[in-house]
Every structure is written in C-alpha cells, then in structure tokens.
N, C-alpha and C positions, 0 to 999 in steps of 0.2 A: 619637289613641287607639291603645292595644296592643290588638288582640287574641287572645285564648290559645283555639289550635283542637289536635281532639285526637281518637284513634277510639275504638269502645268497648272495647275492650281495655282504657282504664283504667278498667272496670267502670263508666262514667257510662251513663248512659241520657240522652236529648236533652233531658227535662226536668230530671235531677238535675242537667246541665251548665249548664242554665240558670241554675239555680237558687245556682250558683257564677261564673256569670259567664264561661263554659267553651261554645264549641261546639261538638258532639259529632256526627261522621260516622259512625254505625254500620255493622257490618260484619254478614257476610249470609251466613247459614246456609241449606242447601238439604237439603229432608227429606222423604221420601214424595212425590217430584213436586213439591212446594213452595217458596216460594222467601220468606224474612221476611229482614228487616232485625233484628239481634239485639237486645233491648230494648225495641223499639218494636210491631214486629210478635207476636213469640213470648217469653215468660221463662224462663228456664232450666226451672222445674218444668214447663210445656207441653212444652217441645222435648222433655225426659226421658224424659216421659210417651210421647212419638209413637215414642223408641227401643225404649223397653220392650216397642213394641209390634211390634219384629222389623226396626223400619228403620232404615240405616244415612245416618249425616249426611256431608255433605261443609261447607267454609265457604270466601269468599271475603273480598277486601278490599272497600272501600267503594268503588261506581261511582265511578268519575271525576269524572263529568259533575255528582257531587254534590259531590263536594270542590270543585270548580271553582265550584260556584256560591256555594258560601259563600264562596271567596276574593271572587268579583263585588258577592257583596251585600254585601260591607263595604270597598268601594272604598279608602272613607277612612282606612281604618286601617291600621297598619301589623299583620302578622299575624305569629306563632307556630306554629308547626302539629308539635305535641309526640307522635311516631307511634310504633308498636309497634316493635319489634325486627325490620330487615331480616333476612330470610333464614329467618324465620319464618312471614315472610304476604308479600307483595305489597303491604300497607299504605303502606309508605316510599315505595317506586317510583311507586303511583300519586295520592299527595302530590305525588313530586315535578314527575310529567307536567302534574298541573293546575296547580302554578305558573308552568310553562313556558307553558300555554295561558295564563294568566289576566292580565288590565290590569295593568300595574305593576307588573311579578314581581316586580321588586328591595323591594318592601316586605314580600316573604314569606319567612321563614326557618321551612326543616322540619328537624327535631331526627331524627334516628333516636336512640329514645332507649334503644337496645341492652337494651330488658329489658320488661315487658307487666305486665297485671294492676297487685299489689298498688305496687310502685314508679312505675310509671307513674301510675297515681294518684295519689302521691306528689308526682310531678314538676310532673303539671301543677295540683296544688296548689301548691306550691312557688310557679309560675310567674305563677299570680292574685296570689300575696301582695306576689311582687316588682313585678307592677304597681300594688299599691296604696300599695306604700312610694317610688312614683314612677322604678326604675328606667328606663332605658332600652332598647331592645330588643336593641342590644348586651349592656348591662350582662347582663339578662336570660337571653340565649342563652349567655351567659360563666360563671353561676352554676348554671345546667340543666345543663350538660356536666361540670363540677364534681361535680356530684351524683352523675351517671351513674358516677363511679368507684368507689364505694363500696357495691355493692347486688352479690345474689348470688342466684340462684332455681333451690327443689329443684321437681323434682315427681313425686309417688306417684300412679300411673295403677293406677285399678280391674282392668282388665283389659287384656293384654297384647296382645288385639288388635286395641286403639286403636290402640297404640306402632307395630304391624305393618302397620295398613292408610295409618298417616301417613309410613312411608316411616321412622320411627324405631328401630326394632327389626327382623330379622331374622325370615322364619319359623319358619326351625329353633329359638333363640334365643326363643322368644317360646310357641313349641310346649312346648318342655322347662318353660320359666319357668310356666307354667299346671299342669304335669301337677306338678310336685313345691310350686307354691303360692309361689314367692317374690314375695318384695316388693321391686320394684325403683324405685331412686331416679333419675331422671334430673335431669342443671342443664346448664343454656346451657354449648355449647361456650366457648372463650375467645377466638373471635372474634367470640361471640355472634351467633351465623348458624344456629344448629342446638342439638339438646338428643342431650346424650353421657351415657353411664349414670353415674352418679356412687357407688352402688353397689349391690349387690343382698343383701337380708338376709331371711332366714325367719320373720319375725315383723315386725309395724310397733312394736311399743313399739321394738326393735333400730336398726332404718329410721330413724325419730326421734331416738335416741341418736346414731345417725353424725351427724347432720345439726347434733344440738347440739352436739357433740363439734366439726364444721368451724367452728359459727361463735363457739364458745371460743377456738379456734384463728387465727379472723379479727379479734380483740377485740371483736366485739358485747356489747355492754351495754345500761344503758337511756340510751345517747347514740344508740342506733340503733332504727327503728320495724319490727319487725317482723309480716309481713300472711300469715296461716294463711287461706287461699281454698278453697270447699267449690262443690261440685255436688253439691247438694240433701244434703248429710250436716254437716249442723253437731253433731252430737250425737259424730262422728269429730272434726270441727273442734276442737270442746273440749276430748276428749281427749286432743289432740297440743299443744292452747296447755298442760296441766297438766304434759308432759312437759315439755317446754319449759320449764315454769317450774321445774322440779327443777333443773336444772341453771344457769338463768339469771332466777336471781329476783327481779331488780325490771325484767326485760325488759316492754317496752312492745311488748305483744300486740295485734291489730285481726283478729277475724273478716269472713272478707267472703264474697258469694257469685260464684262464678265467672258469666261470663258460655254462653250455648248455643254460642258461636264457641270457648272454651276446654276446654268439655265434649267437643267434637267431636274434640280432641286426647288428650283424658287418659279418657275416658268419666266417664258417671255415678260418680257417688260419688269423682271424682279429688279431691286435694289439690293445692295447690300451699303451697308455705313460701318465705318469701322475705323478703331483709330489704336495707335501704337506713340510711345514715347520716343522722343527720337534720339539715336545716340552722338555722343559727340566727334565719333567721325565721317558724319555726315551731314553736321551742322556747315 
C-alpha cells in the first residue's frame, strides 16, 4: 500500500486528511506563552482572536518525534511525505531526519514540494488520485514533481510588520511602506527558498491587476486551478476572485482559509493568490 503523508500547510486539518486518505502532521504555532498544534489545537479565527489582543505569534515545523511516528505506524507501506517549501519552514529537513531515524527508510520518499498552502493542496490531492488509479510510487513521485513546475504564489500581507518581524522585509522599508499605505505583493523567490517583493502598488484592486496581468503573461486559463487563501477575510477573498475574473474569465477560482501557521507570516486579513497547472487526473 502507498501512503500519501503531508503537513498542514496544505491547509488539511488530521481529520480532513483522513477523510481523504491523507496523514497530516500539523505544524505549531506559539502564542501568549502557549504552544497548539495548527488545526487541531487552535483555528485560525482563535489564533486571530489571541493577536488582536496585542500578542505576537511565532510558528514551528512539526516535531519529529511525530513525523517519525507515523512513518513507524505504517511500517507496511510504502510512504510519500509531500512537505512545504524548503527554506520556508524546517518542515522538509525535519521530514527528512525522521526518515533517516525511521525502519525501512528506503520505503519513504519526501517531496519538497517547493510551494505551500493552496498548490500543495493540490499536490497532494493530486497524489491520492494517483494512488487510486494504481500508480506506483515511482510513477507517483515522477508525476508530483511534474506538477511542481507549473504553479506560482503571490502574497498580499496586511501589515508590513509581519513581513519585518519574519525576516522578509526591512525595517526602514517596511516603516516607509506603512506610513504612505502601499500594498505590497510578495511571491517565492526562484529558488523557492524565500519570498522576494514581487511588486508594490497603492491600491489592492492595482495589486491584483499586476498579479493578473503576470499570470496572462504565464498562459493561465481554466487549464490551470487557481487558490485565492484568506485569514478570516473572505469577503476581501471574493473581491479579488471578481477581479480576477475580469480579466481571466472562465479561470477556475477555489477560496480557501489560511491556516494560524500562515497568518503568522502574512498577519490577519493576509491574502495569498496562487496558481498551479492542473493535471489530467483531476480534470
């Protein structure tokens, strides 16, 4: 048997992964002294809630000790382990230390799958289907890396000194960006290890337009899925699937909520926009 492990970053929670056939290692927010597992412990509107109320979040990867245990309790299978974007979290690395601990390493393959959230989602959807259409775990991990080529992710951060205290932005740079009100876009560097400003605009309907304007520019259509991701603002969410659709009108829109681990990055009311090619077994 395949199978398909994976952190919360693709927004599953341990039950929703279940519920897909999907096990899911959640990753761990640290907040007011406290310390939760993202999705299980706290839900993004909690965690927001605790910000709101003047505390500042940090987030880790998922212990070890637990990723290792799920490679242990499923001895017999051969595993997947489809993880966040190296250079983003610690996620990957410590993936790959517990396969090194874990019985029978060589049945474990961990994907860095160079992107998080709404595509990763994706992926490791992707990844169930191919096990139900009997590939193999080769075949499998040959298809997932495939994928990874074609996906791209913006992200519109509330406030500027998320970006500042994650080591993304500049204080000067972040100071200025607050007092004159811009809107700044960030997307994964291109070796996908980091997020690089991709542009800064005075307005978000403007924001959105570069964004649609790049992935006109990339050929997105509705051959490709794209995932508009909210912290606790869906009502902004909407707004930017509408813009969106101005300019790319039979695009295949998906609202999603971000996870407390992704809000820690972008803050409350972040966006993220992101889009991946979609494969043909899930057309």
């Amino acid at each position: 048997m395949i199978r398909i492990v994976s952190d919360s970053s693709a927004l599953y929670s341990k039950k929703d992964g279940q519920a897909k056939g999907v096990t899911i290692a959640p990753l761990i927010v640290t907040i007011n002294g406290k310390t939760y597992r993202e999705y299980e412990d706290i839900s993004t509107e909690e965690f927001i809630n605790i910000i709101n109320e003047g505390h500042i979040p940090v987030s880790s990867q998922p212990a070890i000790g637990e990723v290792l245990n799920i490679y242990d309790e499923n001895i017999e299978d051969e595993i997947i382990n489809i993880s966040m974007a190296d250079g983003l979290s610690g996620t990957y690395n410590s993936a790959c230390v517990a396969k090194d601990m874990a019985t029978n390493p060589d049945r474990i393959e961990v994907i860095n799958s160079e992107t998080l959230c709404g595509p990763q989602n994706y992926l490791v959807d992707l990844a169930v289907e191919l096990v139900k259409l009997g590939k193999t775990k080769n075949e499998i991990v040959s298809e997932i890396k495939k994928a990874m080529e074609e996906t791209k992710s913006f992200l519109i951060p509330h406030d500027f000194d998320y970006l500042v205290r994650g080591g993304r932005l500049s204080p000067i740079v972040g100071k200025i960006g607050s007092v004159i009100k811009l809107v700044p876009v960030m997307t994964l560097a291109e070796d996908k290890k980091s997020l690089v400003k991709f542009t800064t605009k005075r307005t978000l309907k403007k924001a959105i337009q570069k964004i649609s304007e790049e992935m006109i520019n990339n050929n997105v259509d509705s051959n490709y899925k794209i995932y508009i991701s909210h912290a606790c603002n869906e009502k902004l969410a909407k707004d930017i699937k509408n813009i969106i659709l101005e300019y790319i009108e039979n695009a295949d829109i998906e609202i999603k909520m971000l996870g407390p681990v992704f809000t820690t990055q972008g803050g409350p009311s972040c966006i993220s926009v992101q889009y991946i090619k979609k494969h043909d077994a899930l057309k």
